[in-house]
Structure formats: structure tokens, C-alpha cells
C-alpha positions as CSV (number, residue, x, y, z in Angstrom):
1,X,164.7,114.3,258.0
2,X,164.6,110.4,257.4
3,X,168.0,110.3,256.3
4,X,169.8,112.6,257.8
5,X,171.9,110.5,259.8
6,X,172.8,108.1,256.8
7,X,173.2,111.1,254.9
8,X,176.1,112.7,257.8
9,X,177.5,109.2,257.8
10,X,178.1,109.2,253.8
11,X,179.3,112.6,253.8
12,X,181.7,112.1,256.7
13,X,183.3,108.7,254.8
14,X,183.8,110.7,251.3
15,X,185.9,113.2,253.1
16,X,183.9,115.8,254.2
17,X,181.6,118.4,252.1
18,X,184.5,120.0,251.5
19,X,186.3,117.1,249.2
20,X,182.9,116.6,247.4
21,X,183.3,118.2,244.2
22,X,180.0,117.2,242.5
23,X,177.4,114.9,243.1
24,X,174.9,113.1,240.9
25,X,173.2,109.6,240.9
26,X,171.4,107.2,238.8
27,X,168.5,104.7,239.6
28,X,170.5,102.9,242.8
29,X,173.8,104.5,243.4
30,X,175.3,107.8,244.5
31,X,178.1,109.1,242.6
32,X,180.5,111.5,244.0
33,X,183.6,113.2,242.2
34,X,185.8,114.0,244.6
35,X,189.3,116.6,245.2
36,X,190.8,114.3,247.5
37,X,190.9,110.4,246.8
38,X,192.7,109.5,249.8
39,X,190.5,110.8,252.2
40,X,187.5,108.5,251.4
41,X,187.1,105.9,253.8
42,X,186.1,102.7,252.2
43,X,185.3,100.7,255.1
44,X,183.5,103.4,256.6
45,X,181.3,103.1,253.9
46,X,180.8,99.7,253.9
47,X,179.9,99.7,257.9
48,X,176.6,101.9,257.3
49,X,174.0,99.4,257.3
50,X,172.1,101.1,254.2
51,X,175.1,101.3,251.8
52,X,174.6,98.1,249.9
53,X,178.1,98.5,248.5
54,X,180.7,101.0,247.2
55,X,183.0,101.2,243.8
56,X,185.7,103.0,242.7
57,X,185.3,105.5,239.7
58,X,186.9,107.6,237.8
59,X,188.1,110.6,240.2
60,X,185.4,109.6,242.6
61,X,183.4,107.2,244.3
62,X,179.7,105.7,243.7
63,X,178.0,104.7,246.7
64,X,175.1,101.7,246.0
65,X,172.1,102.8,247.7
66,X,169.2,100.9,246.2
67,X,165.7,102.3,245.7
68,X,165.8,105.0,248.5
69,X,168.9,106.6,246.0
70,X,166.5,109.6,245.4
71,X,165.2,110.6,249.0
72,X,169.1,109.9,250.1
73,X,170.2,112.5,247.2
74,X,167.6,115.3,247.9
75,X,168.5,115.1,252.1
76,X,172.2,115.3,251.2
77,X,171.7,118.3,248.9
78,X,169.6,120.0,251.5
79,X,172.2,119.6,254.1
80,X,175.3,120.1,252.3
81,X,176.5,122.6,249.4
82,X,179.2,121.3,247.1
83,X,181.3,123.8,244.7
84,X,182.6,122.3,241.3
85,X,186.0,121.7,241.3
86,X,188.1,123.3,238.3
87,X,188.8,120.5,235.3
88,X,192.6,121.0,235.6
89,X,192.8,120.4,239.5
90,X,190.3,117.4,239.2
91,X,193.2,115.9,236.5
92,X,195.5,116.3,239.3
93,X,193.5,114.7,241.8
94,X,192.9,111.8,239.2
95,X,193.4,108.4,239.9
96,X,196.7,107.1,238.7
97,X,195.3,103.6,237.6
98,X,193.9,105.9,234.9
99,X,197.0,106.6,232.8
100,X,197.6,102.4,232.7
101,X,194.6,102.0,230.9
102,X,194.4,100.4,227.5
103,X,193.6,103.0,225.1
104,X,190.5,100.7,224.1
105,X,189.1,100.8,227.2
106,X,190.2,104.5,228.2
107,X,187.9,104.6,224.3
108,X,185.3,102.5,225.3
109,X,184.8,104.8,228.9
110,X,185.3,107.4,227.1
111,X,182.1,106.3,224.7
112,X,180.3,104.9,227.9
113,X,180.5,108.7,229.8
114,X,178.6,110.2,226.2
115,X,175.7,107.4,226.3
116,X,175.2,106.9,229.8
117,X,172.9,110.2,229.9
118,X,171.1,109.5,226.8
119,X,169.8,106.4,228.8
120,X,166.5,108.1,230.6
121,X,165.4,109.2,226.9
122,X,165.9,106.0,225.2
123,X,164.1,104.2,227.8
124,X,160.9,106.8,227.2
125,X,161.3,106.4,223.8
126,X,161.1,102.5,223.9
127,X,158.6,102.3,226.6
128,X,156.5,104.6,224.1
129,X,157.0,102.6,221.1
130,X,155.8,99.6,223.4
131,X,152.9,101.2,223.7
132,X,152.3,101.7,220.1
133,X,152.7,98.6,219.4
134,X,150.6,97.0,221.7
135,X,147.7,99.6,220.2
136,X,148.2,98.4,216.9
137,X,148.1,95.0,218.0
138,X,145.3,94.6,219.8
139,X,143.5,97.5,217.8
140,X,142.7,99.4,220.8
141,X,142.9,102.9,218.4
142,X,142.3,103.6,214.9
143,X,146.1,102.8,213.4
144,X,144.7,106.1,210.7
145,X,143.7,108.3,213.1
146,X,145.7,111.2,214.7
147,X,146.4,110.3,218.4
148,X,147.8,107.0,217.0
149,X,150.0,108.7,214.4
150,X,151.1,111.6,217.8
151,X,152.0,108.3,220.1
152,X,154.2,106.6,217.5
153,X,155.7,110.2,216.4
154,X,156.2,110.7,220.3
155,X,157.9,107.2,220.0
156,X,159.8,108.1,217.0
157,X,161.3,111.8,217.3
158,X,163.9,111.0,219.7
159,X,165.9,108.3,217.9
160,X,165.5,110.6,214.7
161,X,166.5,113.2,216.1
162,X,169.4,111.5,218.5
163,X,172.1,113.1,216.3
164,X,171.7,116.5,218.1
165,X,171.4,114.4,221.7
166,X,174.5,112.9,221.3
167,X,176.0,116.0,220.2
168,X,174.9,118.1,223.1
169,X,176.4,114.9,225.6
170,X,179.3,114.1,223.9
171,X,180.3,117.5,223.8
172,X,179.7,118.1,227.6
173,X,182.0,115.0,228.1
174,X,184.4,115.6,225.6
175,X,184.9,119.4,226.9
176,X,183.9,121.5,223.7
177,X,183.9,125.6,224.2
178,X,180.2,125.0,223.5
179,X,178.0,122.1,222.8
180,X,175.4,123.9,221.3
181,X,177.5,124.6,218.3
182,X,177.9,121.0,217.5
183,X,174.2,120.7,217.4
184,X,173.9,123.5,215.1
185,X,176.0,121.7,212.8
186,X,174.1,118.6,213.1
187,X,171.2,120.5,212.5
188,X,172.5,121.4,209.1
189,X,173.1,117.9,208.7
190,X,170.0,116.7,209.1
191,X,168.2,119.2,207.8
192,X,169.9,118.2,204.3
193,X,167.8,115.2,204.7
194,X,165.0,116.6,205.5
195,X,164.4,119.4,203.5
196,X,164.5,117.5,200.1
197,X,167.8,119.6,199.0
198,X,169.4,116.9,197.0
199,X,165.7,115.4,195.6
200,X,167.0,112.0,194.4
201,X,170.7,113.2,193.7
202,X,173.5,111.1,195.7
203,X,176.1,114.0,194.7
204,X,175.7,117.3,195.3
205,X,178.6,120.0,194.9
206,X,179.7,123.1,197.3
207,X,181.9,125.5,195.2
208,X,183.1,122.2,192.8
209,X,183.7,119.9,196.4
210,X,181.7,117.2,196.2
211,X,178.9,116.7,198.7
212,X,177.5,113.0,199.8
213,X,174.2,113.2,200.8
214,X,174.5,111.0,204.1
215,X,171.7,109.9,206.0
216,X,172.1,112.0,209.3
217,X,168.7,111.1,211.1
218,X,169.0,108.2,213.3
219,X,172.5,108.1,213.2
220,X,175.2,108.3,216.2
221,X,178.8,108.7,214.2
222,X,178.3,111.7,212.5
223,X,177.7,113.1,216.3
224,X,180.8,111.7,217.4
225,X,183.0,112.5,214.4
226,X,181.9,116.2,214.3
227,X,182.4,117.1,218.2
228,X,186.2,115.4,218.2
229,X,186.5,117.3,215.2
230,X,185.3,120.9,216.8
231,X,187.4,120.1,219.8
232,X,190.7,120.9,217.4
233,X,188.8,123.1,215.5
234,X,187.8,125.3,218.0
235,X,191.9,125.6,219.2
236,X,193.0,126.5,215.8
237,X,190.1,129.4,215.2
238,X,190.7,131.1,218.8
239,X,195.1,130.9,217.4
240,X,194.1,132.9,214.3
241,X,191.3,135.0,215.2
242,X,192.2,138.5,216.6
243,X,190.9,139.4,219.6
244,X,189.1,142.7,218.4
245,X,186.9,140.5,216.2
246,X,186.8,137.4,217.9
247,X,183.4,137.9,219.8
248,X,182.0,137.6,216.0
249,X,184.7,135.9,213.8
250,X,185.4,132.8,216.3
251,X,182.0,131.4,216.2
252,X,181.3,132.5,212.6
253,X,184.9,130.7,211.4
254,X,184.2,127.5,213.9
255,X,180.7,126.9,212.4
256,X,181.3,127.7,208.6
257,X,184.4,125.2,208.9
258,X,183.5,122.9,210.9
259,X,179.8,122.4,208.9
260,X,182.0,121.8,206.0
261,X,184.4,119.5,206.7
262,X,181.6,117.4,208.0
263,X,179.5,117.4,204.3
264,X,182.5,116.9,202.2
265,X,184.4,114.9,204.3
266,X,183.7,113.7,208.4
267,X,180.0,113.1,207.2
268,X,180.6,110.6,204.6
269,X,183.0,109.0,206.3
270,X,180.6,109.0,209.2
271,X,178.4,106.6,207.1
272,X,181.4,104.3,205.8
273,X,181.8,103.4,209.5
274,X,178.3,102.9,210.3
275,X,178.2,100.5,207.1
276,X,181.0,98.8,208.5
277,X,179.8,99.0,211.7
278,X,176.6,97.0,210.7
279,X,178.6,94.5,208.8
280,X,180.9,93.9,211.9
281,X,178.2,93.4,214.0
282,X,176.2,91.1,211.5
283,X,179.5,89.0,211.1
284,X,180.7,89.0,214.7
285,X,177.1,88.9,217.1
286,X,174.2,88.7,214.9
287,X,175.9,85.3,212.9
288,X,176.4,83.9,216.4
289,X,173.7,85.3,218.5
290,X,173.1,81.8,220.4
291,X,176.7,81.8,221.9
292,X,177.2,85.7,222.3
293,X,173.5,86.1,224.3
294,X,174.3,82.6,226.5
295,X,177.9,84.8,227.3
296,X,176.1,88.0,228.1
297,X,173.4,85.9,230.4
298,X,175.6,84.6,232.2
299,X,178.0,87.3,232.7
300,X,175.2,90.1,233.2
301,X,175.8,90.2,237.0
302,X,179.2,90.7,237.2
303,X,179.4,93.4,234.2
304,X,176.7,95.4,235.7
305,X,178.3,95.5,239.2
306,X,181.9,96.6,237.9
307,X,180.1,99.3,235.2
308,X,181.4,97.6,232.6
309,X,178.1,97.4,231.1
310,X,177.9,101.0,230.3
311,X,180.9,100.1,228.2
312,X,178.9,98.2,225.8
313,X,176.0,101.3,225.7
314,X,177.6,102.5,222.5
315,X,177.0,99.0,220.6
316,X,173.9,98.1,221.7
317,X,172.8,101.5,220.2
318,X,174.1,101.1,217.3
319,X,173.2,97.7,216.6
320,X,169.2,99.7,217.5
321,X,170.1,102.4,215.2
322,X,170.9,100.2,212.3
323,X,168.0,98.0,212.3
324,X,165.2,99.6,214.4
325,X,165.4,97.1,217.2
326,X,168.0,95.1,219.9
327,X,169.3,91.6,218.5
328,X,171.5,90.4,221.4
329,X,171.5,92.3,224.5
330,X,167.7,92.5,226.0
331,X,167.1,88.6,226.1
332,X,170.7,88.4,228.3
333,X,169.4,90.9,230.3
334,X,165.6,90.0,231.2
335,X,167.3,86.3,231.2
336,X,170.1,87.4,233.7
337,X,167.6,89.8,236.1
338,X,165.1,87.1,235.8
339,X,167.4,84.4,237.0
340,X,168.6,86.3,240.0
341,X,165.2,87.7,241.3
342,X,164.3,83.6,241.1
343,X,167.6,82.8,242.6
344,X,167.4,85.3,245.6
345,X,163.6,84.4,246.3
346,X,164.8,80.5,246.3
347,X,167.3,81.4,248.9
348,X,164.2,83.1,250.9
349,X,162.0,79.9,250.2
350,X,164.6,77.9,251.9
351,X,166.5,80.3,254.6
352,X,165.3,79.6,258.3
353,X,166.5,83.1,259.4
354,X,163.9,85.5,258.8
355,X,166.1,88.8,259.0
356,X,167.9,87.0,255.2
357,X,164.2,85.7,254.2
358,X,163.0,89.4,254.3
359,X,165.9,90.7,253.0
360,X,166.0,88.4,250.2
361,X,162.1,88.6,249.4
362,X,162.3,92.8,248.9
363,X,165.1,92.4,247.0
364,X,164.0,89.6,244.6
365,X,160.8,91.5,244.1
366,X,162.5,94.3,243.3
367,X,164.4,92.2,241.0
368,X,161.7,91.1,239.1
369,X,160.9,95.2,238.5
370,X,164.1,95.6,236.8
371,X,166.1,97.0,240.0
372,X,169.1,94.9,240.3
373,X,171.6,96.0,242.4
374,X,169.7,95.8,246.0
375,X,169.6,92.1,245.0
376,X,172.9,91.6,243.6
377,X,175.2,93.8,246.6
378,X,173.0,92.4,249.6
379,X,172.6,88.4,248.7
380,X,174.0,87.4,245.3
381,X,177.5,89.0,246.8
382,X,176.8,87.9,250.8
383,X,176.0,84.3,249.6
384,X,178.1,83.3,246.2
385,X,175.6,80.2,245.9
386,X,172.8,82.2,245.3
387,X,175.1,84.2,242.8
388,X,176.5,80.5,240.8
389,X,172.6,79.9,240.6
390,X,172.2,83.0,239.1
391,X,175.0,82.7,236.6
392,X,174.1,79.2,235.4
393,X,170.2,80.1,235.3
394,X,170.8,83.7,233.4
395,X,173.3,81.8,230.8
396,X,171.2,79.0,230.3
397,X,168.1,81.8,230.3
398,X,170.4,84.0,227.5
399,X,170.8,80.8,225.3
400,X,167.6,80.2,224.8
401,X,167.2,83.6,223.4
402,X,169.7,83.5,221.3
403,X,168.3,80.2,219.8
404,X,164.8,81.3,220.2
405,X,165.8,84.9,218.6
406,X,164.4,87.1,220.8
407,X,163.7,90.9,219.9
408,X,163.2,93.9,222.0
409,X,161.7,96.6,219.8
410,X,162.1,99.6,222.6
411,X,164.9,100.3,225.6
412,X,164.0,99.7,229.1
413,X,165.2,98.4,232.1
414,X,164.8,94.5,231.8
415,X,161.9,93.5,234.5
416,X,157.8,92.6,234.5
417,X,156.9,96.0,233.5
418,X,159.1,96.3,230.9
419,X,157.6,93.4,229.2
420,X,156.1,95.7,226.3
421,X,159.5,96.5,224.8
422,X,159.4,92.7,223.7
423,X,156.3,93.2,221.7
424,X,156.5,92.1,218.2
425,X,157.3,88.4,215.9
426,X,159.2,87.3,219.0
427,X,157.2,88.0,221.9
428,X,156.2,84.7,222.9
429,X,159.7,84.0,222.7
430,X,160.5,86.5,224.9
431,X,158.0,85.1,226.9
432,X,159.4,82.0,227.5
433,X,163.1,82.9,227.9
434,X,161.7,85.1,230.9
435,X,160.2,82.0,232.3
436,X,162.8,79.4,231.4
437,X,164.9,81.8,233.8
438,X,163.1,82.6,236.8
439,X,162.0,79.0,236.8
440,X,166.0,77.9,236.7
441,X,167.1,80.3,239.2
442,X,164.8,79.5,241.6
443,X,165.2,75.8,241.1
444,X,169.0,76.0,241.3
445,X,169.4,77.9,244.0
446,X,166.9,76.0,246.6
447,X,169.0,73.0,245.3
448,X,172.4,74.1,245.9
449,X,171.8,76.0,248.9
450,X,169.8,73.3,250.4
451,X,172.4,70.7,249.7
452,X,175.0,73.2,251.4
453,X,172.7,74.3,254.0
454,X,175.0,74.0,257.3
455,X,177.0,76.4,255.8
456,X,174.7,79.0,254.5
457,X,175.2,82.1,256.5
């Protein structure tokens, strides 16, 4: 197999198949929970020539791979056989930088771990509601006819209906008895909305209770709300439930209780904080979008290579759910990827050693597709000029589309072919924060590199 011997190599630095309690990945990177944290060799890892990089996580380890992350995945799985270890011994094998963290942030991880799998789904869904709108732009289909109105439902159907995928991840993370019965409750939920139930009413009433009819479609609180909610609910039912009955009475008692409490009470409270959500984020980013997209810009680098992007996930949903598009975080991003595909192909433009100059050019390229982290763990972090040209050029890239306002009316990763997602009033906008940045990055970095050429390794 091609990757046989990397995939030995790996193996042999996380501790054996025998520590490797799960493994998963995502577009670049390999991500291994563990048993056994101090029996992964770090500089091991970082020897192999194809690991671009490594970083720690949370009872595990995720190795950066780059674009080869798939074939890697499917040889290691074909060689090796990995049994799930129990939650309770993984908590004892967890790291014990864990229990110092901030409650925020142990929150905000915690947040981050329930959106991180919705991410393939919202990117189909944007990419699809590019789509659309390119058709009804440029009138390439009857906006009346059926296969229009089937593409934008296709585009449309999973952000309405995100309620019961958040349910079904959060309660995965969150460790429910069973997910599914959270997204039977949110399946009641929405289907208040839907059904026409409460015809123009704002009040209904459940044995004199009063019932707020919430909006539930397109919504991510509710979700959240009602699966913290059955994680205590689901302790006290299986206390008072004898067992003789139990195989009935516990789900019977968890759902009728737990559907409940979230229409007279977790579901309107629900949409309090998603009002106040919107407000906070109208007061705090969208009032000052200039400064907080010329921040994210020029930070995007480093928050993507610690994971602390994921952290913001949750918001950047939000702020899509509340008004049907992104505000602040897909101008940073096509800004900040733009700048460092410019910045790494103007350290290939002026590099005499041709083993860097390839390097650099496959990795810009793939850059400009969206892809990242090849370009950011083999040159941005090998040579930190190339990653100050990439700071300055992505912050300067992410101020202009905060001035210029720039919109992304879908969710993909932020590179050429994801240009669609921009579609709409501020296109050309987008348009020329893109350029703005590739230009700046490119033009930076031949200038500072060249001016420290001697030195340039």
C-alpha cells in the first residue's frame, strides 16, 4: 500500500494500536483519542517527513497530514483495528490541563465539539444556496418552475430543519441515554410551527400552563436547552421508575416531561436568548464590523492552527441563523487564506532553492482552494516572514471587508471555488477584498523576504 510505511510510523509514535482508542479525521489532520497520553512520542511525530505538524487535544492527539488525510486514514484502518475505550477510563486517562480550564472556555469547547460535525452539512447547504443564487441571477432556469423551487428547497431544508441536527450532535457529545429522543422532542417543537396549531395566536394553553408559540425552525438554542435538560431528566426518571415497568415507563415519562418543560418553559426561554443573542451580536460585532473583521484577518492563521476557531463555530452560526447570512467571519477568512496562498507563492517567486520553491508553490495552490494547513505547518511556520506577510496582508485584506461590508450568503471553506457563497449585494465587494489580499501577501512577502534574503532558510 502507498502508505503503509507512514501509516506504521504514525501508529508506532501514538503508542501502539493498542493505546488508540478511536480514530477519526477531518479535511487535513488525523485525530486520535488515546488510553495512554504519555506514551505518544511527539518528536517522533514530527521526524516523519509527511506529518506537517502535530497538536495536542483533548485526551488525544491530531496529527496534520494535509490533503493525502483520506488515503492515510483508509490504510491505517486497513492495517490496524482500534476498540473504544469505555467513557469512565478515557476520564482517567484525561489530560490534567483540562480541569484548569476556565469554565468559558471548558463552555466554549464544549459548544465547539457539538458544531464541529454539523460543518460537512452546512457547507452543502451553502454551496447549494450558491448555486441558487447564481440561477436566479443570471436566469439560467425559470425562478417559477419546479427544479428551481427543488434546488433552493435542497438549499433550504437543512438550516430549517438544523434543530433536530444539533440535537442528534449535541446529544452524542453531551452523553444522553439516547439522542434520538431529543430529536423527537424537537420534532414536536417544530412541528407546532409547522402544522398551523396556534393559527395566529401567540398563547396557547396545556391544562391552564401557558404555551409560547416559539419559532423552533432555524433555530440552535432550543436544541441546546432541551438536550442539557434531558441529561438530568433522564437521571431522575431511571431513580423513580421501577424496574418492572421501566422498559415502557422510562422513555414514556422522559419524553412526556421533557416535551413539556420545553413549551411552557426551556422553549421560550430558548427564544429570549436568541433575541438577546441577536442584540449582542448587533451591539458588539455587527456595530463594529470594520475593526472585529481587520482582528479576525489578521489573527485567522494562528486561531485555525491552535483549534480555536472551532470555538467561535457556535457564533458564527448563530449570527447565520438570525439573519440568513455571515456578517463578519467569511471576509476574515477568504482575506486571511488569500493572503497566505499570495504570501507562500511570493516566497516561491523569490526562493533560489527549488526543494522550498516546490514546496511552497503546492502548498500556495492549495491555499488558494481553501486548504490551509499544508501551507500554514510547512512555510508560514518554517519561515515566520512569510507568516508576518500573511498576518499584515490578511488584516489589512479583513479591514477592507469590514469597511466594504462584505456578505457570504452560504458556508464553505474560504478559497476560488468557494467564491459562490459570496453571491449577492456584496459580491463585487467580495471580489475585491479577495484581491486586495492575494495581491498584499504576495507583495509583502517577496519584499520582506528579499530584504532578509541571506537569512532565509
Amino acid at each position: 500500500m502507498k502508505y503503509e510505511e507512514l501509516s506504521k510510523k504514525i501508529i508506532e509514535n501514538v503508542g501502539g494500536a493498542e493505546n488508540v482508542s478511536k480514530l477519526v479525521h477531518c479535511s487535513t489532520r488525523l485525530r486520535f483519542q488515546l488510553k495512554n497520553l504519555s506514551k505518544i512520542n511527539k518528536e517522533g511525530l514530527k521526524a516523519i517527513p509527511e506529518v506537517l505538524g502535530i497538536k495536542d487535544q483533548k485526551g488525544g492527539v491530531q496529527v496534520i497530514i494535509g490533503q493525502q488525510v483520506d488515503e492515510v486514514f483508509d490504510t491505517i484502518n486497513s492495517m490496524y483495528t482500534f476498540e473504544d475505550t469505555p467513557m469512565e477510563q478515557e476520564a482517567l486517562v484525561e489530560n490534567e490541563n483540562e480541569k484548569e480550564k476556565n469554565p468559558f472556555v471548558k463552555f466554549m469547547n464544549l459548544l465547539a465539539d457539538c458544531f464541529v460535525p454539523l460543518i460537512p452539512v452546512l457547507i452543502a447547504a451553502g454551496l447549494t444556496s450558491a448555486i441558487s443564487t447564481l440561477i436566479s441571477t443570471f436566469g439560467w432556469l425559470d425562478t417559477n418552475g419546479t427544479t428551481y423551487k427543488i434546488i433552493d428547497l435542497l438549499a433550504e431544508a437543512p438550516l430549517y430543519f438544523i434543530p433536530f441536527i444539533i440535537a442528534h450532535s449535541a446529544g452524542k457529545r453531551i452523553g444522553v441515554k439516547n439522542s434520538y429522543m431529543t430529536m423527537a422532542v424537537m420534532a414536536s417543537l417544530v412541528y407546532l410551527n409547522v402544522s398551523g396549531i396556534a393559527g395566529e395566536e401567540t398563547y396557547l394553553t396545556f391544562f391552564g400552563l401557558p404555551v409560547r408559540v416559539a419559532t423552533y425552525t432555524n433555530s440552535i438554542v432550543p436544541a441546546l436547552l432541551c438536550v442539557f435538560a434531558q441529561k438530568y431528566i433522564e437521571v431522575g426518571v431511571h431513580k423513580i421508575t421501577p424496574k418492572a415497568v421501566s422498559t415502557f415507563l422510562e422513555p414514556l415519562l422522559t419524553y412526556l416531561v421533557l416535551a413539556i418543560l420545553m413549551l411552557v418553559a426551556l422553549g421560550p426561554v430558548a427564544e429570549y436568548i436568541s433575541d438577546g443573542l441577536a442584540w449582542l451580536l448587533q451591539v458588539t460585532v455587527n456595530s463594529n464590523k470594520w475593526l472585529v473583521c481587520g482582528v479576525l484577518g489578521a489573527l485567522m492563521v494562528p486561531l485555525i492552527s491552535t483549534g480555536l476557531h472551532y470555538s467561535l463555530m457556535p457564533v458564527i452560526v448563530a449570527n447565520y441563523m438570525v439573519l440568513g447570512y455571515d456578517t463578519f467571519w467569511a471576509g476574515p477568512a477568504f482575506a486571511s487564506n488569500m493572503a497566505l496562498a499570495g504570501a507562500v507563492l511570493g516566497y516561491a517567486f523569490i526562493t533560489k532553492k527549488k526543494d522550498v520553491k516546490e514546496v511552497c508553490v503546492a502548498t500556495g495552490t492549495t491555499a488558494l482552494l481553501g486548504i490551509t494547513e499544508p501551507a500554514i505547518y510547512s512555510v508560514a511556520f518554517v519561515n515566520r516572514k512569510v507568516l508576518y506577510a500573511t498576518c499584515i496582508a490578511g488584516g489589512i485584506g479583513g479591514l477592507v471587508s469590514g469597511i466594504l461590508g462584505v456578505n457570504s450568503y452560504g458556508m464553505a471553506p474560504a478559497g476560488l471555488t468557494s467564491i459562490p457563497v459570496l453571491a449577492g449585494p456584496t459580491f463585487v465587494n467580495g471580489i475585491i477584498t479577495i484581491v486586495v489580499a492575494i495581491v498584499l501577501g504576495f507583495v509583502i512577502s517577496v519584499i520582506i523576504n528579499k530584504a532578509g534574503e541571506k537569512n532565509v532558510q
